[in-house]
PyMOL Python script that loads the backbone (N, CA, C, O; Angstrom):
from pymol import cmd

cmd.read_pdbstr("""\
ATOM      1  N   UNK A   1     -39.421 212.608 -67.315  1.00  0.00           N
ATOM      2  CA  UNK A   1     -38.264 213.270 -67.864  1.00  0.00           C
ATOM      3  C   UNK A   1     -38.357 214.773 -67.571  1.00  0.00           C
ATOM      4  O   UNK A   1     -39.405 215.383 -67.787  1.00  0.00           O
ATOM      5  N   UNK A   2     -37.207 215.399 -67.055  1.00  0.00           N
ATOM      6  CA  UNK A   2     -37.061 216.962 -66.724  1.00  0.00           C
ATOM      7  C   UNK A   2     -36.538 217.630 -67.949  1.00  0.00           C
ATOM      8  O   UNK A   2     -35.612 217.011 -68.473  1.00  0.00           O
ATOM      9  N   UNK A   3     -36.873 218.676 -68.507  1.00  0.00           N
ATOM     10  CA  UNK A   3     -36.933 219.163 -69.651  1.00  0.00           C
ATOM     11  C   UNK A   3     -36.477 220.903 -68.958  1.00  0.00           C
ATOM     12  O   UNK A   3     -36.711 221.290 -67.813  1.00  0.00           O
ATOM     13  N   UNK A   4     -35.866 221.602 -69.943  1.00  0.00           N
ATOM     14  CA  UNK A   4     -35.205 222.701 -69.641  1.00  0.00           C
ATOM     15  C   UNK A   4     -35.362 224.060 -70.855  1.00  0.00           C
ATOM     16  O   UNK A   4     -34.500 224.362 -71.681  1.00  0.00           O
ATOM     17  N   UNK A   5     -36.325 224.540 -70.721  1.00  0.00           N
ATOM     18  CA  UNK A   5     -36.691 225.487 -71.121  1.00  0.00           C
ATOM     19  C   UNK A   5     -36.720 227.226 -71.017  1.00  0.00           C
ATOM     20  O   UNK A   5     -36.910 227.917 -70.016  1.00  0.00           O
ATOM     21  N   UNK A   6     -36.511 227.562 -72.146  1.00  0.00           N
ATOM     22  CA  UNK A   6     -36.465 229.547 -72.057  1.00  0.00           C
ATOM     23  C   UNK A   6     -37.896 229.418 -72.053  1.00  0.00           C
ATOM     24  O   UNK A   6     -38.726 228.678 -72.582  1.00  0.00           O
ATOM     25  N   UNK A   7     -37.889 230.604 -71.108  1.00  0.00           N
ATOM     26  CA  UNK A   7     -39.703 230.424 -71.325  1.00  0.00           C
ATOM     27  C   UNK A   7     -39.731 232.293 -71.113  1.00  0.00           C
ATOM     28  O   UNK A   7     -38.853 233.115 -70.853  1.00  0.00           O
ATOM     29  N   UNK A   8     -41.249 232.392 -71.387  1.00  0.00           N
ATOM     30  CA  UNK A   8     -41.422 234.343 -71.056  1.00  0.00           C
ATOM     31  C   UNK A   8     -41.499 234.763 -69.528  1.00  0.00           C
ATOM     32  O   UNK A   8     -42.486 234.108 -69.193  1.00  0.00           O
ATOM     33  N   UNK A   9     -41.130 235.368 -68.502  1.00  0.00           N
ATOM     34  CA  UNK A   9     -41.137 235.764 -67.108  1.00  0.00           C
ATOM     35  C   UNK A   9     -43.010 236.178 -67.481  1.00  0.00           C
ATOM     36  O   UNK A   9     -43.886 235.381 -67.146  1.00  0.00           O
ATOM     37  N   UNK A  10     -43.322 237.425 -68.148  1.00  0.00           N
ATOM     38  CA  UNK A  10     -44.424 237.434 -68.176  1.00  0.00           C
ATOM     39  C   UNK A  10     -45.706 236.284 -68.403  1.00  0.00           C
ATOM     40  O   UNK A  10     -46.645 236.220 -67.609  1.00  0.00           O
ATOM     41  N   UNK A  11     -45.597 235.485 -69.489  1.00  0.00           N
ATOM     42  CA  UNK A  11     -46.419 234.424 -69.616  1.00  0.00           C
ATOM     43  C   UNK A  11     -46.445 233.232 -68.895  1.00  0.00           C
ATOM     44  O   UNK A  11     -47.432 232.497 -68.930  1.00  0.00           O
ATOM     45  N   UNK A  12     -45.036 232.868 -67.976  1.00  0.00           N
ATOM     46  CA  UNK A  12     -45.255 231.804 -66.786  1.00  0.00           C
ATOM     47  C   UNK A  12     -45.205 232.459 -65.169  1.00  0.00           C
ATOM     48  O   UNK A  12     -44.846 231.752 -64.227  1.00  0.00           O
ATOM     49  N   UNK A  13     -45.710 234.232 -64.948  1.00  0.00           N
ATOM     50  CA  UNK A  13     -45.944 234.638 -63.687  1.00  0.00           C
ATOM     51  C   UNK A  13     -47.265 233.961 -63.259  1.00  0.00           C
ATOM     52  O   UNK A  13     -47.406 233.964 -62.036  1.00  0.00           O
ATOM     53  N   UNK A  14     -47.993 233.541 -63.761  1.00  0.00           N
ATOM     54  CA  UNK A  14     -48.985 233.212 -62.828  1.00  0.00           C
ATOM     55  C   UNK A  14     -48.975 231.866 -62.195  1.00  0.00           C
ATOM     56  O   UNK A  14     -49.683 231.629 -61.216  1.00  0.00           O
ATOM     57  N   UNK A  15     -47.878 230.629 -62.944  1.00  0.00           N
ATOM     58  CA  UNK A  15     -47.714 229.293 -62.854  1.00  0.00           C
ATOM     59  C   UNK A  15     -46.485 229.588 -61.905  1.00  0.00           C
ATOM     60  O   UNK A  15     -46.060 228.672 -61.201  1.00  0.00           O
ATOM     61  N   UNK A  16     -46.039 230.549 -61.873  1.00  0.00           N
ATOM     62  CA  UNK A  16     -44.682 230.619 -61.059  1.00  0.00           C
ATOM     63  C   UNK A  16     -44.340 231.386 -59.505  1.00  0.00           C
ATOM     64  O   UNK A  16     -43.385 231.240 -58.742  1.00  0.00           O
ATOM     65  N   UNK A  17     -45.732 232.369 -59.408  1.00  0.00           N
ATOM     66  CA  UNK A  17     -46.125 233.280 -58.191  1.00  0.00           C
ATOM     67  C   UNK A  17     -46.291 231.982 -57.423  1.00  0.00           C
ATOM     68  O   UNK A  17     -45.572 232.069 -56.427  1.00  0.00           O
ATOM     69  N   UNK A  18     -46.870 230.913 -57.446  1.00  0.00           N
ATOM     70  CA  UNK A  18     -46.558 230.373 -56.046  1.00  0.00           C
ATOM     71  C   UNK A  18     -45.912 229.669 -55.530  1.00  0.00           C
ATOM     72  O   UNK A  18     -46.027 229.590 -54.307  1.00  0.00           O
ATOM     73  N   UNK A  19     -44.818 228.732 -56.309  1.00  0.00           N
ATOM     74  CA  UNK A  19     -43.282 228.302 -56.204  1.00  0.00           C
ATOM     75  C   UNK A  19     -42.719 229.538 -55.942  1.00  0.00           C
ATOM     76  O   UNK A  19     -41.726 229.049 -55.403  1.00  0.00           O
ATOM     77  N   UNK A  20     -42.495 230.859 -55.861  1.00  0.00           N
ATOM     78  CA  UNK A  20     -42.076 231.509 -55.557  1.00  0.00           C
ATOM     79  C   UNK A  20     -42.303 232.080 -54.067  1.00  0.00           C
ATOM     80  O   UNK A  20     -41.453 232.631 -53.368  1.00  0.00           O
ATOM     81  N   UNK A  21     -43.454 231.857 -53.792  1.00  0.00           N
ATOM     82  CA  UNK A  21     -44.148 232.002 -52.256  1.00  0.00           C
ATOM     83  C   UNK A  21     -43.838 231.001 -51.628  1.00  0.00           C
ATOM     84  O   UNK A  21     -43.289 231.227 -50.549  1.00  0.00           O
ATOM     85  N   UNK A  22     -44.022 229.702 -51.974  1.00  0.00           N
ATOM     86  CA  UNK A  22     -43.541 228.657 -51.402  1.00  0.00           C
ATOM     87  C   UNK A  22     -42.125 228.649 -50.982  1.00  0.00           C
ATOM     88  O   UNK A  22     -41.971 228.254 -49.827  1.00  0.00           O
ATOM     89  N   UNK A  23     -41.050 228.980 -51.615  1.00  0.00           N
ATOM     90  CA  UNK A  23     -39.778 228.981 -51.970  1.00  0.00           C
ATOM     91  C   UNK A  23     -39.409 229.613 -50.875  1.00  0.00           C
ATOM     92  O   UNK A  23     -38.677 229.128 -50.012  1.00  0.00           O
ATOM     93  N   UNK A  24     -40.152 231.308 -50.851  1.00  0.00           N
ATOM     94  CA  UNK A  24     -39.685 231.798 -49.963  1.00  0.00           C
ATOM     95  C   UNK A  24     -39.874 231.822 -48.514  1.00  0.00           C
ATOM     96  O   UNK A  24     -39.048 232.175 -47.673  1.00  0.00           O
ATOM     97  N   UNK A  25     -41.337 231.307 -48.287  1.00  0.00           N
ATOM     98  CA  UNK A  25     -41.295 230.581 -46.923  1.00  0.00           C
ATOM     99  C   UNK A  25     -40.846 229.500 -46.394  1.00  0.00           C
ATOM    100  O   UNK A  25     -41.004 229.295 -45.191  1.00  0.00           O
ATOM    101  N   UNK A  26     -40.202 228.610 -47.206  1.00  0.00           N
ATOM    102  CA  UNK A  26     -39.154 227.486 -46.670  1.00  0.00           C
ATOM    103  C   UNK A  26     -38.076 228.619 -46.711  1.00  0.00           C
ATOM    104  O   UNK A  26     -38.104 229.300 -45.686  1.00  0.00           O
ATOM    105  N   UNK A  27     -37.336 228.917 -47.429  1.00  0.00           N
ATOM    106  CA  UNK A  27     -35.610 230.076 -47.141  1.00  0.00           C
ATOM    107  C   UNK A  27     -35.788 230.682 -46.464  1.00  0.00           C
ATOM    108  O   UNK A  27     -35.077 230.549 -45.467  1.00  0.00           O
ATOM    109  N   UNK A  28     -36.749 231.710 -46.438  1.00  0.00           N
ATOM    110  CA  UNK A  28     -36.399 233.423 -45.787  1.00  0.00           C
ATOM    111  C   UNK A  28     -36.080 233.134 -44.316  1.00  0.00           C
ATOM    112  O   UNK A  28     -36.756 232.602 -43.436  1.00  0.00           O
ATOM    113  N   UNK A  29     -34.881 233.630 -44.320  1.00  0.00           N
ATOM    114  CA  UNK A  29     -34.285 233.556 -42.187  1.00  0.00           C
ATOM    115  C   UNK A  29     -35.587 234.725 -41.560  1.00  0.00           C
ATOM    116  O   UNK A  29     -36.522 234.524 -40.785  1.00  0.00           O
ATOM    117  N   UNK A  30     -35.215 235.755 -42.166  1.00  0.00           N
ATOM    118  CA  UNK A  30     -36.046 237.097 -41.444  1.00  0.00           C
ATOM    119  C   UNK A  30     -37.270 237.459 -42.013  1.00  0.00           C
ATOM    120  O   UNK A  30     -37.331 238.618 -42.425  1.00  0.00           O
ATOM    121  N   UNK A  31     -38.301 236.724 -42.144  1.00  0.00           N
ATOM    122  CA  UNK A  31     -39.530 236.690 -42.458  1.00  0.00           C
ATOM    123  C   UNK A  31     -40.103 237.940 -42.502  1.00  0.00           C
ATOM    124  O   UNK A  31     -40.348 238.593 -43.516  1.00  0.00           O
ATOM    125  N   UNK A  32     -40.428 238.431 -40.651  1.00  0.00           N
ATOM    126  CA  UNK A  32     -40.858 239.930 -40.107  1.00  0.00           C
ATOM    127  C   UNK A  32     -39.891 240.723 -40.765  1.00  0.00           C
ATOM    128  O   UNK A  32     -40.374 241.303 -41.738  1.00  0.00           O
ATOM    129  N   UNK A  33     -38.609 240.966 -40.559  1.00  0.00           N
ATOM    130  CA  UNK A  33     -37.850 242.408 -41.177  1.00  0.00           C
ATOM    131  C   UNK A  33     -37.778 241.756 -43.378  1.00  0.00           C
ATOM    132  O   UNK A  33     -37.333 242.584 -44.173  1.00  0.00           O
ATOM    133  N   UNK A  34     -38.061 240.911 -43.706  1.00  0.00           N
ATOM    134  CA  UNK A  34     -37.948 241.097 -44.999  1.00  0.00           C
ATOM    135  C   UNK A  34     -39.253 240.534 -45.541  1.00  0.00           C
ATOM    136  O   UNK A  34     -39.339 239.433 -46.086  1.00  0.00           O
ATOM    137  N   UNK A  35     -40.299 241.408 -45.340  1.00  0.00           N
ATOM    138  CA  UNK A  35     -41.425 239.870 -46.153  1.00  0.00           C
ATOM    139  C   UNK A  35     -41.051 240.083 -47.861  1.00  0.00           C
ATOM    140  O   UNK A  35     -40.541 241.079 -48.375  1.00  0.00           O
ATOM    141  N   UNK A  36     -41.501 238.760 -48.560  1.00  0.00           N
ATOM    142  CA  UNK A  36     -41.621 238.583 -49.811  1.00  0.00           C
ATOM    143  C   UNK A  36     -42.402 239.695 -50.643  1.00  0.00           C
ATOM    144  O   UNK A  36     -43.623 239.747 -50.498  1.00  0.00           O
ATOM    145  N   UNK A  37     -41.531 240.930 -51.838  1.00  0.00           N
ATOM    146  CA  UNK A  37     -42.202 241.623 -51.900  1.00  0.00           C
ATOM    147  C   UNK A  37     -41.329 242.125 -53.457  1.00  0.00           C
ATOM    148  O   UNK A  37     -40.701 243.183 -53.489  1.00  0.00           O
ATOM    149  N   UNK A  38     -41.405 241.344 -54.477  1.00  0.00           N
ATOM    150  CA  UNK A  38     -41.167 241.004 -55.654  1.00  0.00           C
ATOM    151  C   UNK A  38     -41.734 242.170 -56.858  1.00  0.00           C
ATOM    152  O   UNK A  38     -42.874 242.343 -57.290  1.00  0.00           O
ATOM    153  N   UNK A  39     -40.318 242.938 -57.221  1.00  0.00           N
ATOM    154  CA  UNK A  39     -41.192 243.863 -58.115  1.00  0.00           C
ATOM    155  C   UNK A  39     -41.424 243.126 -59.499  1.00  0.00           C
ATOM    156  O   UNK A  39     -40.437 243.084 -60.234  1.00  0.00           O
ATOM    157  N   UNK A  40     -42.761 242.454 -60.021  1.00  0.00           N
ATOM    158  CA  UNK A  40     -42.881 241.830 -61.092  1.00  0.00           C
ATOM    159  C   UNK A  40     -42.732 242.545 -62.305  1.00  0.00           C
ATOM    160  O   UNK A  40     -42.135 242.240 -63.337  1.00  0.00           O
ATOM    161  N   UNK A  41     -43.553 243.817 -61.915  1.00  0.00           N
ATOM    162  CA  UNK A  41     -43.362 245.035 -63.418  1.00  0.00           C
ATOM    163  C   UNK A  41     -42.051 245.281 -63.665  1.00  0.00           C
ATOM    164  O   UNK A  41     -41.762 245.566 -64.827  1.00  0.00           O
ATOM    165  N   UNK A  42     -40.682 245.217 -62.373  1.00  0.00           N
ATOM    166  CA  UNK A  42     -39.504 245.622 -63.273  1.00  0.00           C
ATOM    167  C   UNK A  42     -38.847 244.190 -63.951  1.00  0.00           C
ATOM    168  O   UNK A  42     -37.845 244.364 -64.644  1.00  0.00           O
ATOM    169  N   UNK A  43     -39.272 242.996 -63.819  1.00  0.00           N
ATOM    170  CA  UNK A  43     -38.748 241.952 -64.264  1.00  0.00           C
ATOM    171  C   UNK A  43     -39.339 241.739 -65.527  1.00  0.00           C
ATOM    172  O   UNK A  43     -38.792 240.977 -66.323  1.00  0.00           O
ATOM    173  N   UNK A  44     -40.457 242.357 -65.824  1.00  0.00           N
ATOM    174  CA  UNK A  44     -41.594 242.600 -66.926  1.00  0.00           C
ATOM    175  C   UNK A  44     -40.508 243.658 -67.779  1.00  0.00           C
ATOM    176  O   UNK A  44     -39.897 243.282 -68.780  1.00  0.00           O
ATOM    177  N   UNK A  45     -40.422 244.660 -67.357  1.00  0.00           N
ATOM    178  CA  UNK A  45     -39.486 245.760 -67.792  1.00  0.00           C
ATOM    179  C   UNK A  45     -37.875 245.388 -68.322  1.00  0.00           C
ATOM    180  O   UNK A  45     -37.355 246.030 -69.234  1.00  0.00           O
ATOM    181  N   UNK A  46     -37.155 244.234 -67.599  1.00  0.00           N
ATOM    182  CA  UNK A  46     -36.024 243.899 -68.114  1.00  0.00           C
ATOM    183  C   UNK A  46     -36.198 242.471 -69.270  1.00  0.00           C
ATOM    184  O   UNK A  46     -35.262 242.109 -69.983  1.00  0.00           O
ATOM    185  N   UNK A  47     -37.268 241.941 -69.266  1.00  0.00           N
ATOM    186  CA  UNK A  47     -37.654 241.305 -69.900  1.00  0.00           C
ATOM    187  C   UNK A  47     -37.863 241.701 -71.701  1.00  0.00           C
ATOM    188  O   UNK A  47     -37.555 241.090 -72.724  1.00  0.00           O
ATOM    189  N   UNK A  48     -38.320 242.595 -71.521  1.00  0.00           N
ATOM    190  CA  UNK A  48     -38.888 243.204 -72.907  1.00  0.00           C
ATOM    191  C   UNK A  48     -37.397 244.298 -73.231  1.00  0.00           C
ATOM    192  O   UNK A  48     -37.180 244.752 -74.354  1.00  0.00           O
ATOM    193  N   UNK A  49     -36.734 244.503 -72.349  1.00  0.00           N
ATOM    194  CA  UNK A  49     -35.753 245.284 -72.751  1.00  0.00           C
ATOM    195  C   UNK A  49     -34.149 244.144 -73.083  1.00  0.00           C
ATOM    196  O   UNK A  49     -32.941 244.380 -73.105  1.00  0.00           O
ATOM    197  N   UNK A  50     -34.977 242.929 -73.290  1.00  0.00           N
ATOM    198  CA  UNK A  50     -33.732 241.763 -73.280  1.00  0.00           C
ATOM    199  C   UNK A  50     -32.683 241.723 -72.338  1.00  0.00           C
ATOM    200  O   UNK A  50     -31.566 241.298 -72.632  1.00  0.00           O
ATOM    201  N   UNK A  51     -32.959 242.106 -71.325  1.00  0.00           N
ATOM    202  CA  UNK A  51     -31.959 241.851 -69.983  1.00  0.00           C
ATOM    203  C   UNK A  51     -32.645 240.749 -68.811  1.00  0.00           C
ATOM    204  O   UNK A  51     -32.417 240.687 -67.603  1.00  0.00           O
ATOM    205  N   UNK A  52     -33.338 240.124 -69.450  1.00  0.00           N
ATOM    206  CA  UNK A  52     -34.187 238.952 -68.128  1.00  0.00           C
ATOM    207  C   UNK A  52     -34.093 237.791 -69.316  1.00  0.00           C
ATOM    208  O   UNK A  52     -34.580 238.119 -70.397  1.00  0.00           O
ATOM    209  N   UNK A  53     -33.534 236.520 -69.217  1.00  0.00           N
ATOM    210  CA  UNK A  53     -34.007 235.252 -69.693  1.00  0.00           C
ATOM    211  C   UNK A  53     -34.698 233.915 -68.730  1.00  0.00           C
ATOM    212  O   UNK A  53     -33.924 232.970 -68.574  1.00  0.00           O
ATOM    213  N   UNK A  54     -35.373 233.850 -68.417  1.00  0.00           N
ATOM    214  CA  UNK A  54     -36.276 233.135 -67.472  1.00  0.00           C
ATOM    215  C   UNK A  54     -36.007 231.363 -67.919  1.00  0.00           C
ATOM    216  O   UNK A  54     -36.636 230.963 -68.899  1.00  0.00           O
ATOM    217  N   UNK A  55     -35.013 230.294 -67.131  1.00  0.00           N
ATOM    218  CA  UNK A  55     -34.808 229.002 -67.900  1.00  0.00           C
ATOM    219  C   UNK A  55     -35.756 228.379 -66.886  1.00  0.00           C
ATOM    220  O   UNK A  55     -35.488 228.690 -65.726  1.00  0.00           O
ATOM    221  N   UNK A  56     -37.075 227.363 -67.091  1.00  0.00           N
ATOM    222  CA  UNK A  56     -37.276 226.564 -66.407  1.00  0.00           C
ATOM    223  C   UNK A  56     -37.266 225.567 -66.599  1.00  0.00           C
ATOM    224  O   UNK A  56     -36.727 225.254 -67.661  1.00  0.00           O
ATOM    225  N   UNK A  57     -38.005 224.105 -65.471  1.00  0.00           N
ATOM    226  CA  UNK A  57     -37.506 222.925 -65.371  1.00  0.00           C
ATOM    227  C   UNK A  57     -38.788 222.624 -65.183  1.00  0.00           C
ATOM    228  O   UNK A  57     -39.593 223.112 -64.389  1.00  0.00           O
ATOM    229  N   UNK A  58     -38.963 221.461 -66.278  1.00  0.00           N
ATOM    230  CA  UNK A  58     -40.304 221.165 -66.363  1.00  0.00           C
ATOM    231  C   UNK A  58     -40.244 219.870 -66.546  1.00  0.00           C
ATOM    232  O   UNK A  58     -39.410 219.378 -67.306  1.00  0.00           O
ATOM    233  N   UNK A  59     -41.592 218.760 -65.512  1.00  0.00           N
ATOM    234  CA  UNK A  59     -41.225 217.477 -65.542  1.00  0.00           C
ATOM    235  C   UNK A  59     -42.826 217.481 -65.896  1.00  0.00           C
ATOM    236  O   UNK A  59     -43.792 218.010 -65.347  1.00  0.00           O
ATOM    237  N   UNK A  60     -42.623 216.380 -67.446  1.00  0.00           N
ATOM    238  CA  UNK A  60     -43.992 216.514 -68.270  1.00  0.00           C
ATOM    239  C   UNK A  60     -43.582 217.980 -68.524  1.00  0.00           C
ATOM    240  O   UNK A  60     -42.508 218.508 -68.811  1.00  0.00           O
ATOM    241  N   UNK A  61     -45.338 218.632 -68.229  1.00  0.00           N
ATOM    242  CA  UNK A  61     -45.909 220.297 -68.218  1.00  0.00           C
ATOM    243  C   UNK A  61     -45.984 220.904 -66.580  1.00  0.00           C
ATOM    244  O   UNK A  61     -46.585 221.955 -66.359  1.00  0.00           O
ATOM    245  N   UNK A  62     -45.475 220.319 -65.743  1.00  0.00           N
ATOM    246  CA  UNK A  62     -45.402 220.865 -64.336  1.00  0.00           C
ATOM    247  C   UNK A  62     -43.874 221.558 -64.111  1.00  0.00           C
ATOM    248  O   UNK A  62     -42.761 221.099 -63.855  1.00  0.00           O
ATOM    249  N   UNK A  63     -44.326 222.675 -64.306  1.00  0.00           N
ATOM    250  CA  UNK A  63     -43.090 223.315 -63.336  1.00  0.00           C
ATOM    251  C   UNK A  63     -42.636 223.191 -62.304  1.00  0.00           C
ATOM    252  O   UNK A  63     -43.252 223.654 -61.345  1.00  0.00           O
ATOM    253  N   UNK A  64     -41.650 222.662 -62.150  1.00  0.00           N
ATOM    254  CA  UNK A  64     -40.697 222.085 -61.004  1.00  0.00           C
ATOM    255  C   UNK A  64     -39.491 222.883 -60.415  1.00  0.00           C
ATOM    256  O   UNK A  64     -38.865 222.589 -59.397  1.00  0.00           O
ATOM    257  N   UNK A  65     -39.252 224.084 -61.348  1.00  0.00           N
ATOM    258  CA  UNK A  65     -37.893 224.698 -60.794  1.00  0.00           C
ATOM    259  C   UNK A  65     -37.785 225.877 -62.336  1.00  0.00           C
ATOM    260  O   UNK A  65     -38.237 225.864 -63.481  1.00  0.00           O
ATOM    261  N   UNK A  66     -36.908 226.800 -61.504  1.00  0.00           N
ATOM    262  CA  UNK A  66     -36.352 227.956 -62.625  1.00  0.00           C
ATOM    263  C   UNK A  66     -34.945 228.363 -61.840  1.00  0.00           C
ATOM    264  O   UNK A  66     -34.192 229.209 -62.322  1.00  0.00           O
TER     265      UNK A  66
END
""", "prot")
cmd.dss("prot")
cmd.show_as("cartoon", "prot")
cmd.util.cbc("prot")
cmd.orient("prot")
């Protein structure tokens, strides 16, 4: 069962940095002119300032999607 959760950007960055690496090496067209380069501290920053809500998709406790 897939389950749909608010969760913290800060407390699921470390379960989520590599679905995010992954992610972006299947998408990114322009690899060389754009590498993957994610400012985490300002998502940290809109987070705590209540402008970031982070929903993920969780089958069991495995993150599967946000």
């Amino acid at each position: 069962m897939i389950s749909v959760n608010e969760e913290s950007f800060e407390k699921l960055l470390p379960e989520l940095q590599p679905i995010l690496n992954r992610h972006w090496d299947e998408l990114a067209v322009n690899k060389d002119e754009r590498p993957l380069n994610v400012d985490y501290e300002r998502y940290k920053r809109l987070e705590q300032d209540g402008l970031l809500k982070v929903l993920t998709l969780r089958k069991d406790k495995d993150l599967v999607g946000y």
